[in-house]
C-alpha positions in Angstrom: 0.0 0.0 0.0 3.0 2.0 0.6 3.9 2.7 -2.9 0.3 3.7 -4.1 0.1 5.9 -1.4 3.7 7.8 -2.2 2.2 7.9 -5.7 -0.9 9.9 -5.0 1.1 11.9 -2.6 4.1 12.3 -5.1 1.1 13.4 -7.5 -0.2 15.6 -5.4 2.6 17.9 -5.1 3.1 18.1 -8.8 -0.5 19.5 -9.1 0.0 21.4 -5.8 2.7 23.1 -7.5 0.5 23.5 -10.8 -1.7 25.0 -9.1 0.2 27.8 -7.2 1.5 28.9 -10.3 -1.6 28.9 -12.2 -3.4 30.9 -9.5 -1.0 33.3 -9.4 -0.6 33.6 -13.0 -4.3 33.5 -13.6 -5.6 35.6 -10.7 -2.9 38.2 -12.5 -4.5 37.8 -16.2 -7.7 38.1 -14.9 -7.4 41.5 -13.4 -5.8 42.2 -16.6 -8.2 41.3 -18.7 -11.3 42.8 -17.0 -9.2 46.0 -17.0 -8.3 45.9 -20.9 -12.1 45.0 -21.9 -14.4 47.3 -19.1 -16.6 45.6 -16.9 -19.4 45.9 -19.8 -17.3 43.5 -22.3 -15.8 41.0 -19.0 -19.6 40.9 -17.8 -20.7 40.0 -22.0 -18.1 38.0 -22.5 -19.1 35.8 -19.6 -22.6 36.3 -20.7 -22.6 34.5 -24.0 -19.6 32.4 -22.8 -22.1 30.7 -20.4 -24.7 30.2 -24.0 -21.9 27.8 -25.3 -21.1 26.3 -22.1 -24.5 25.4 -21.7 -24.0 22.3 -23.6 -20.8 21.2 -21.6 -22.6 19.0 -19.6 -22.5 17.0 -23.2 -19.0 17.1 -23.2 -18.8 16.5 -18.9 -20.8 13.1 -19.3 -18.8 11.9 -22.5 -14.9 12.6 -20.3 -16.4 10.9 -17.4 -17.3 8.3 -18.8 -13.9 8.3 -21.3 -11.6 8.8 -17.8 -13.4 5.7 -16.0 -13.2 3.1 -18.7 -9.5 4.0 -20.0 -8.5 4.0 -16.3 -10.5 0.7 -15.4 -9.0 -1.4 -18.2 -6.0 -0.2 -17.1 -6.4 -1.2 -13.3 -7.8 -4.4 -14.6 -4.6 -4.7 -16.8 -6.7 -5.4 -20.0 -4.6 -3.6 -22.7 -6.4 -4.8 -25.6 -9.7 -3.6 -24.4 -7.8 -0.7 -23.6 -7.0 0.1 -26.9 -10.4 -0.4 -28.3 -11.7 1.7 -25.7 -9.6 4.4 -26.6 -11.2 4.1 -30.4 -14.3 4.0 -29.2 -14.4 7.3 -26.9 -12.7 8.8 -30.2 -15.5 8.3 -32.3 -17.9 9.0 -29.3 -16.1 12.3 -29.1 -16.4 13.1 -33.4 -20.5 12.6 -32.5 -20.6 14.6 -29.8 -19.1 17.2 -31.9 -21.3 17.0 -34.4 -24.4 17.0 -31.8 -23.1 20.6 -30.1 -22.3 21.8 -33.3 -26.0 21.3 -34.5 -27.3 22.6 -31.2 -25.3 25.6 -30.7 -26.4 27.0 -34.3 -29.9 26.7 -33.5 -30.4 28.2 -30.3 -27.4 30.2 -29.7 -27.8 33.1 -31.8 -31.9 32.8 -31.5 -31.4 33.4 -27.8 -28.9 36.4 -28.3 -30.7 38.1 -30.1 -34.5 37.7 -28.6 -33.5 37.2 -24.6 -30.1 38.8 -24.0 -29.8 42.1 -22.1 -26.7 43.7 -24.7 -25.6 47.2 -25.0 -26.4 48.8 -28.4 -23.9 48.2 -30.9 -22.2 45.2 -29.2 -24.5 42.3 -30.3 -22.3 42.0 -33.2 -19.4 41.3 -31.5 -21.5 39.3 -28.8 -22.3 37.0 -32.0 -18.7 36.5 -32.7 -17.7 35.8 -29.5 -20.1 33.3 -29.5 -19.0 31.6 -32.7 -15.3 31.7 -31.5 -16.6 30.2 -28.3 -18.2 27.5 -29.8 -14.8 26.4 -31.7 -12.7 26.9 -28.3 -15.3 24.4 -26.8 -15.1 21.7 -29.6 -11.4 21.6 -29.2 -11.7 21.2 -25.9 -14.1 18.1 -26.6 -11.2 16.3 -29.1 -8.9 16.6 -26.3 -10.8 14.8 -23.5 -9.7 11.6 -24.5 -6.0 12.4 -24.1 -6.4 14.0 -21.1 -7.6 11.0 -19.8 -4.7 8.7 -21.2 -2.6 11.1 -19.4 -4.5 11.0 -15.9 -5.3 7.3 -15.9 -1.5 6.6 -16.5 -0.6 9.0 -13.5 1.7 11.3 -15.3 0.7 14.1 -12.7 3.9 15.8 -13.6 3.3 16.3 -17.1 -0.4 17.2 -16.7 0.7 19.8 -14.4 3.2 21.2 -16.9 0.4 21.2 -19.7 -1.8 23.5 -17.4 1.2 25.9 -16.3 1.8 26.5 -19.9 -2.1 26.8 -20.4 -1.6 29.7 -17.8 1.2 31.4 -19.4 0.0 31.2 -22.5 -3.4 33.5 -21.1 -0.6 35.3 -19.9 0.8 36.3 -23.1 -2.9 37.4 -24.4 -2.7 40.1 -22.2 0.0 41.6 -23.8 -1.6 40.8 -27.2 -4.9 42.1 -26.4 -3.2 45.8 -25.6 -1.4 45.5 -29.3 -4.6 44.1 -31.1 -6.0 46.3 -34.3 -9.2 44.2 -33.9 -12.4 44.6 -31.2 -10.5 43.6 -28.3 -13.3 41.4 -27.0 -13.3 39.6 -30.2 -9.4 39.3 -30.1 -9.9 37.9 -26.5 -12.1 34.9 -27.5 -9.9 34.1 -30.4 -6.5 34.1 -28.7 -8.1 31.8 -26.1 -9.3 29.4 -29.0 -5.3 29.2 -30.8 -3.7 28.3 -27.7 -6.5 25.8 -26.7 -5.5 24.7 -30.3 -2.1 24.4 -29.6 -2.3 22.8 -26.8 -4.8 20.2 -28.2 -1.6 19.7 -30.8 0.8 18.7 -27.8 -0.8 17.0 -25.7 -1.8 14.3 -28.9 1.5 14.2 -29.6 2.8 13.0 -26.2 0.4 10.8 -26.5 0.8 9.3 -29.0 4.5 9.0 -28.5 4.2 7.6 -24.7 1.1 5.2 -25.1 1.0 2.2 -27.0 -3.0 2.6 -26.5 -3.0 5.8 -28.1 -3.5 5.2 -31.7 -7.0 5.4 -33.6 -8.4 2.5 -35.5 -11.7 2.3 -37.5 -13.1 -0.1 -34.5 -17.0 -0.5 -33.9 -17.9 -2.1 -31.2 -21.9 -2.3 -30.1 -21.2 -3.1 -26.5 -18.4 -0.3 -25.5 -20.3 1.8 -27.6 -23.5 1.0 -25.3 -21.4 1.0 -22.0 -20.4 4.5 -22.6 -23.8 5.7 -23.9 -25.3 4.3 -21.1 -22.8 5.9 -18.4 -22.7 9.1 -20.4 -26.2 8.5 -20.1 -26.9 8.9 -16.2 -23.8 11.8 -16.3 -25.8 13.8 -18.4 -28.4 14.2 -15.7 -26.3 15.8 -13.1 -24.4 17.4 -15.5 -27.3 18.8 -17.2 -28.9 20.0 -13.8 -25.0 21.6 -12.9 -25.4 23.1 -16.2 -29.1 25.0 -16.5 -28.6 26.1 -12.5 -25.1 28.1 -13.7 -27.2 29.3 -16.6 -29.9 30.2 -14.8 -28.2 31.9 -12.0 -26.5 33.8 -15.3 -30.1 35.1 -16.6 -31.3 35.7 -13.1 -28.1 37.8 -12.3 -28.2 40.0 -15.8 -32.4 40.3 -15.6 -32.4 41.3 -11.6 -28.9 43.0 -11.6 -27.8 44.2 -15.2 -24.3 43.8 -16.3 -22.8 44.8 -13.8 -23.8 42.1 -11.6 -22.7 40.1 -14.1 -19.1 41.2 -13.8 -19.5 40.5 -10.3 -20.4 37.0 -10.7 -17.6 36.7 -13.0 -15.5 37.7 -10.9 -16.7 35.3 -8.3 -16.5 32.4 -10.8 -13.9 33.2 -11.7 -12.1 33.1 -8.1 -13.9 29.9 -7.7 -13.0 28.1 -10.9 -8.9 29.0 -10.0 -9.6 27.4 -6.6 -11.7 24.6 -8.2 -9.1 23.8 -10.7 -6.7 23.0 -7.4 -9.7 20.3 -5.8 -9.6 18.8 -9.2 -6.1 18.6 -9.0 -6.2 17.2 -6.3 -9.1 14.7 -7.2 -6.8 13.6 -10.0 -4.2 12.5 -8.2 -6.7 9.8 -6.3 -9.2 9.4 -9.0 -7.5 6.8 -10.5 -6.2 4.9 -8.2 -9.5 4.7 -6.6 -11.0 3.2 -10.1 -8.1 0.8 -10.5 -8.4 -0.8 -6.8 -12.1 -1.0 -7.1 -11.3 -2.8 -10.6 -9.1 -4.7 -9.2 -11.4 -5.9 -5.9 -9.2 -4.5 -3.5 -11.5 -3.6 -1.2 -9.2 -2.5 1.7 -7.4 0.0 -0.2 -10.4 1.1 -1.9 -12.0 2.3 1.2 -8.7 3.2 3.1 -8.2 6.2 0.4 -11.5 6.8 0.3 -11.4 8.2 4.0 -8.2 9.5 3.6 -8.8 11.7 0.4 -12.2 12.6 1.8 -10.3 14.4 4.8 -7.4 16.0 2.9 -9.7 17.2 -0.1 -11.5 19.4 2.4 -8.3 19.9 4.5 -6.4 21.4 1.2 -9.0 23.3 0.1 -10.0 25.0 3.4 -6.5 25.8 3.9 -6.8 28.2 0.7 -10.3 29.2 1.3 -10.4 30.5 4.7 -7.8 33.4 4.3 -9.7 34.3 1.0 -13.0 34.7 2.7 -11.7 36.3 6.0 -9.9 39.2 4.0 -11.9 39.1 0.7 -12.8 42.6 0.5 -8.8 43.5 0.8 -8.0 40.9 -1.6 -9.9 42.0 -4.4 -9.1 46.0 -4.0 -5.3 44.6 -4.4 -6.3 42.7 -7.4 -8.5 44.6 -9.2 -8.3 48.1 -10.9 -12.4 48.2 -10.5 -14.0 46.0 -7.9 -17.9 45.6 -9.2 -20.8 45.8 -6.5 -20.7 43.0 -4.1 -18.1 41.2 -5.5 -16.7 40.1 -2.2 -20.0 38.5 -1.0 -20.3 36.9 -4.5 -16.7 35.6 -3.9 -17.6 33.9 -0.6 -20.6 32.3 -1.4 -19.5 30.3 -4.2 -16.6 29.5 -2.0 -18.6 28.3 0.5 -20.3 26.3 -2.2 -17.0 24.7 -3.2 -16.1 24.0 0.5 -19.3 21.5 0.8 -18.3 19.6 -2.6 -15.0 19.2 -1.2 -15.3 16.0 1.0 -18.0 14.4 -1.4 -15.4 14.7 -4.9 -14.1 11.4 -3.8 -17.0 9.7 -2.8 -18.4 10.9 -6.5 -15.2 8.9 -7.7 -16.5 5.8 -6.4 -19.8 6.1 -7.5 -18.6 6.3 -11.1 -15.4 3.6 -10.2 -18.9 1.3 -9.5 -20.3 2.4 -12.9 -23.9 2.3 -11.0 -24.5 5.6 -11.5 -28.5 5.7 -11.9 -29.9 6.0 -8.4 -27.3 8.7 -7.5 -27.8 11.0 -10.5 -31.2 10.7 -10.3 -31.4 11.8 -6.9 -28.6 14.8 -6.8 -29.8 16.0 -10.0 -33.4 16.5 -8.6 -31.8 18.1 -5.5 -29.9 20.8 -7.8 -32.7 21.4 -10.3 -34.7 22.7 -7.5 -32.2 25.4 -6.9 -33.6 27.2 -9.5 -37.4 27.7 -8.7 -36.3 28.3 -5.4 -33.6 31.3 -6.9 -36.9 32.8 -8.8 -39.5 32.8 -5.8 -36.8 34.8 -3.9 -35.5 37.2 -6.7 -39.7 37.8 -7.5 -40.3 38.9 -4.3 -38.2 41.2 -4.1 -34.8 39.6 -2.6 -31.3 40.6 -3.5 -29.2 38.4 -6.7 -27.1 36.9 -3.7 -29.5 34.9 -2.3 -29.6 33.2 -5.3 -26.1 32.2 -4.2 -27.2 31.3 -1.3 -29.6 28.7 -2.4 -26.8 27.6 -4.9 -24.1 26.8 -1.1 -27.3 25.5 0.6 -28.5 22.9 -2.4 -25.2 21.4 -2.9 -24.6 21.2 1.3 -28.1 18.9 0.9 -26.6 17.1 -1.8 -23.3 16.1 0.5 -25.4 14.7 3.3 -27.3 12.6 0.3 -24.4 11.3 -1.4 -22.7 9.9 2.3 -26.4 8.6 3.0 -26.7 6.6 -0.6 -23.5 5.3 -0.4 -24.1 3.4 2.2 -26.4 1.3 0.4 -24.2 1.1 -2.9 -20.5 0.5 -1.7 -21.5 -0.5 2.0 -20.3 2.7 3.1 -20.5 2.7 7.4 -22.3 5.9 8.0 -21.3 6.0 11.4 -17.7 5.0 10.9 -17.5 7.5 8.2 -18.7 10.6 10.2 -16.7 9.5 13.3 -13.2 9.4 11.1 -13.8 11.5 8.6 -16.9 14.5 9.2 -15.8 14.4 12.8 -12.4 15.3 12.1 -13.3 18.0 9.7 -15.6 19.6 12.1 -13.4 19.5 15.0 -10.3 20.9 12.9 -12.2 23.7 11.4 -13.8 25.1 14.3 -10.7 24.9 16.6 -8.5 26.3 13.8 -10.7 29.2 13.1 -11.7 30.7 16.2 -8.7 32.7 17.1 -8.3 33.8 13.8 -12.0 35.3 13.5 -11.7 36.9 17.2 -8.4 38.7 15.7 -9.9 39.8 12.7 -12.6 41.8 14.6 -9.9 43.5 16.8 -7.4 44.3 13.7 -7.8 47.4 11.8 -5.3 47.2 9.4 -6.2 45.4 6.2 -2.8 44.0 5.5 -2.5 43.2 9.1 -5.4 41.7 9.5 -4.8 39.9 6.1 -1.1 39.2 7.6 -1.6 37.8 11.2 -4.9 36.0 10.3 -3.3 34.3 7.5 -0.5 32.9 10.0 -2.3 32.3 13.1 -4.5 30.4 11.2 -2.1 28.2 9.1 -0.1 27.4 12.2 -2.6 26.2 14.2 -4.4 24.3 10.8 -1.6 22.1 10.1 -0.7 21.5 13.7 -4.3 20.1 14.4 -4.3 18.1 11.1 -1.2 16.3 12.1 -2.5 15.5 15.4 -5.9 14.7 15.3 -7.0 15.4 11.7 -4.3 11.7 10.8 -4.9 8.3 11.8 -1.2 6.8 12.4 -0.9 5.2 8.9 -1.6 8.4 7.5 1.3 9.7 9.7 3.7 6.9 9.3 3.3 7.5 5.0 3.8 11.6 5.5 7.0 10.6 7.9 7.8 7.9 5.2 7.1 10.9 1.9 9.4 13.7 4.4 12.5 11.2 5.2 12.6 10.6 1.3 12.6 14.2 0.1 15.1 15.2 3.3 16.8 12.7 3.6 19.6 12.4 6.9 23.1 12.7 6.0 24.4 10.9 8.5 22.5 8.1 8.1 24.0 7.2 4.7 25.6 4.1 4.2 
């Protein structure tokens, strides 16, 4: 067990590292970029961004369902089927192109034009943005396959050098965008669209060059085809529900709010989707080996990391979160030129949404490592669906756009507690087990760890040294409680192991 576990660990500081960098660089860009374009443009562009990506729960369904078969055949050691399966998502992929193309040109520009709240003169480029989006999105669809032939084969360190590049490359548009001759939104969404190009370019030909697997063959094969349909199948429905809440809570933000609440919420997301990106960094270096010990019945290990990367998703992400929301007004003035209204709430809300899907990312793992997906989709994506009825009652009567937010952290905390309760009856999860070494733990770290920090931020008066000594009070005691009562002793014995390795004791060598 010893090795898997360095692995996911070793994994997880490549995509630690990833993801510093990428924050950094992107948090930079962003500010940037909403400074270049004006909070009109940032708040269009994430307008009719949201049109295309209203059909990624198409493109969601399809990679989970690539990601979990590749990886399973691999776990299961099945190289042939491995191979086919690799030919199969491929022309799975060509369809779904084909289907979003279809789509996106019959109700894209038909809503634009007849629903959207645009400025005069700017539906024109609104429309172009929307056509560039739409090609950005389908070469992000032809890459999904070789994304997953690079997770499920654990090359963390790699991946995490593709995204770092991603980020400097939206680095360089910034500097592009200042120099453009053309409407500088419309520059924006194509810049984004060549380097997603480029990368798509790259990353096929590593693949092709490091994985035996990784070559295309005119293979048709009713069953895979039927296995992936069929998974993609129950996806869709959470996916789909994911999907028309963001949407909504898009139209409910730009009909109640205008577009400058809009900005805000792109602002927001956009905060969230840089500290998302790190939980899925994170969720990538378990993922697979959570799918290949399931595959392989090993049942010990299976639920061992499943309690382990339950705790340390939510303890790594909290660990970023907590400063951001404690000094969130501060943190924005320092990065933005223009802060739009109510940003900061905005910012902490979908936090706080983020914080509950923390500790449930890898129990959503092992519902798909099971490939019984039907009971659990069904019933989270009811639970999020409702989100949006709810969102209107409140926004009709007169409430303010953030409590649509609210509703949006509340529905996903209900659909924690349902997942933990469900998966007791389809993995023979112990509820009580679970909660004692796992929910417990969380609980108990959190509120001890944040006490003294919250008291201090009251007293302090200073920004930066409120931002400064929270920061560090909090940090110092976080980690400290984590290592002594947030760890079981394996968990500490594989850390000890992971540290003697990287510092190893001179004087010890033979």
């Amino acid at each position: 067990m010893g090795t898997r576990s360095d692995r996911v660990i070793k994994n997880t500081g490549f995509l630690f590292l990833r993801m510093l960098l990428t924050l950094a660089i992107g948090l930079f860009t962003s500010r940037e970029i909403m400074r270049i374009l004006g909070l009109d443009d940032y708040g269009l562009y994430n307008l009719v961004g949201t049109l295309v990506v209203m059909f990624a729960f198409l493109q969601t369904a399809l990679t989970n369902a690539t990601s979990r078969y590749l990886t399973f055949d691999l776990g299961a050691g099945d190289i042939d089927k491995l191979q086919k399966t690799f030919s199969m998502s491929m022309n799975t992929e060509l369809a779904l192109c084909g289907i979003v193309i279809v789509l996106s040109e019959a109700i894209g520009p038909w809503f634009i034009y007849r629903y959207l709240d645009i400025p005069p003169g700017r539906t024109g480029a609104a429309m172009w943005v929307y056509q560039i989006s739409l090609l950005n999105f389908i070469i992000g669809i032809l890459r999904t396959p070789f994304n997953s032939l690079v997770i499920a084969h654990e090359k963390m360190d790699y991946f995490a050098l593709m995204s770092i590049i991603d980020a400097v490359g939206r680095l360089a548009i910034v500097y592009l965008l200042l120099v453009s001759p053309i409407d500088k939104l419309v520059a924006y969404a194509l810049y984004l669209t060549l380097l997603a190009l480029g990368i798509l370019i790259w990353v096929y030909l590593y693949c092709r060059k490091r994985f035996p697997e990784c070559r295309y063959s005119r293979y048709w094969d009713k069953k895979t085809f039927l296995d992936l349909m069929g998974y993609s199948g129950y996806s869709l429905l959470v996916n789909g529900a994911d999907t028309a809440v963001k949407q909504g809570i898009s139209i409910f933000f730009n009909k109640f709010g205008g577009l400058v609440a809009n900005a805000g919420l792109g602002v927001a997301t956009n905060v969230q989707n840089k500290m998302w990106s790190f939980l899925l960094s994170f969720g990538q270096s378990y993922s697979p080996q959570i799918i290949k010990s399931y595959a392989a019945n090993d049942r010990d290990y299976f639920m061992k990391l499943l309690y382990s990367s339950s705790k340390f998703s939510y303890f790594l992400y909290f660990l970023i979160a907590f400063p951001i929301m404690l000094n969130v007004d501060y943190l924005l003035d320092l990065w933005l030129v223009k802060v739009p209204d109510n940003a900061g709430l905005f910012v902490n809300l979908m936090i706080g949404f983020s914080i509950f899907e923390s500790f449930g990312n890898p129990l959503i793992t092992a519902v798909h490592a099971t490939g019984n997906l039907k009971v659990h989709q069904i019933m989270i994506s009811c639970i999020k669906i409702m989100i949006l009825p709810v969102s209107w009652l409140l926004l009709r009567n007169g409430h303010p756009v953030s409590s649509v937010l609210v509703v949006y952290m509340l529905g996903n905390l209900v659909c924690a507690v349902a997942r933990i309760i469900w998966m007791h009856y389809l993995i023979g999860l112990d509820i009580k087990d679970y909660c004692l070494k796992v929910m417990w733990k969380i609980l108990y770290v959190t509120a001890l760890s944040t006490a003294l920090p919250l008291f201090m931020a009251v007293r302090l008066e200073s920004p930066l040294a409120k931002l400064l000594a929270t920061s560090l009070v909090f940090v110092a005691i976080y980690l400290l409680l984590i290592y002594f009562t947030g760890m079981d002793t394996t968990e500490k014995d594989i850390l000890r192991g992971m540290i003697r390795k990287l510092f190893p004791n001179p004087s010890k060598k033979s």
